[in-house]
C-alpha positions, 0 to 999 in steps of 0.5 A, a space after each residue: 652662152 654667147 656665140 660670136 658668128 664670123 669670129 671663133 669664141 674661145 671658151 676663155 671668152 664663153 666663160 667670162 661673159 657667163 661670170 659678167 651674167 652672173 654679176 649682173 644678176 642673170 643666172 641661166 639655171 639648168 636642170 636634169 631630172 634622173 627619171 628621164 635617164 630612166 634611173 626608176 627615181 625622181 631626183 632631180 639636180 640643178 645648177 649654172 652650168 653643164 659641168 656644175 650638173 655633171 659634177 653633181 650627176 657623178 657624186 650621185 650616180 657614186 654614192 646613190 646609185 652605186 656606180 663608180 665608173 659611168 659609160 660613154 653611153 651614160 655620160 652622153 644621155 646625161 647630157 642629153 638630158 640636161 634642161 637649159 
């Protein structure tokens, strides 16, 4: 991500030159292994961005470890977690 200092970088502009990165062939992965939020299971789920892994996390988390509502508390140790 690009942070401009002296100047307040909309995420509209954030989100452009992630899409420029990703054209030019850099792609930033993350990752978040589930065993670190202490699930008792070793899965782990990558992608390009915080929200792309998030997204993923919930299918999870509603189909595997049968959750259909995640706590604040959840949500922020995912982000926590998440490996950039």
């Amino acid at each position: 991500m690009t942070i401009l200092l002296g100047t307040s970088a909309s995420p509209a502009f954030i989100n452009l030159q992630e899409q420029v990165w990703i054209k030019k062939g850099v792609i930033r992965m993350m990752s978040l292994n589930c065993g670190d939020l202490g699930t008792g299971r070793s899965f782990e789920l990558t992608g390009t961005n915080e929200q792309e892994i998030m997204r993923k996390f919930i299918v999870y988390a509603e189909d595997e470890l049968k959750m259909p509502v995640l706590s604040c508390d959840t949500i922020l140790r995912v982000h926590m977690a998440i490996k950039k």
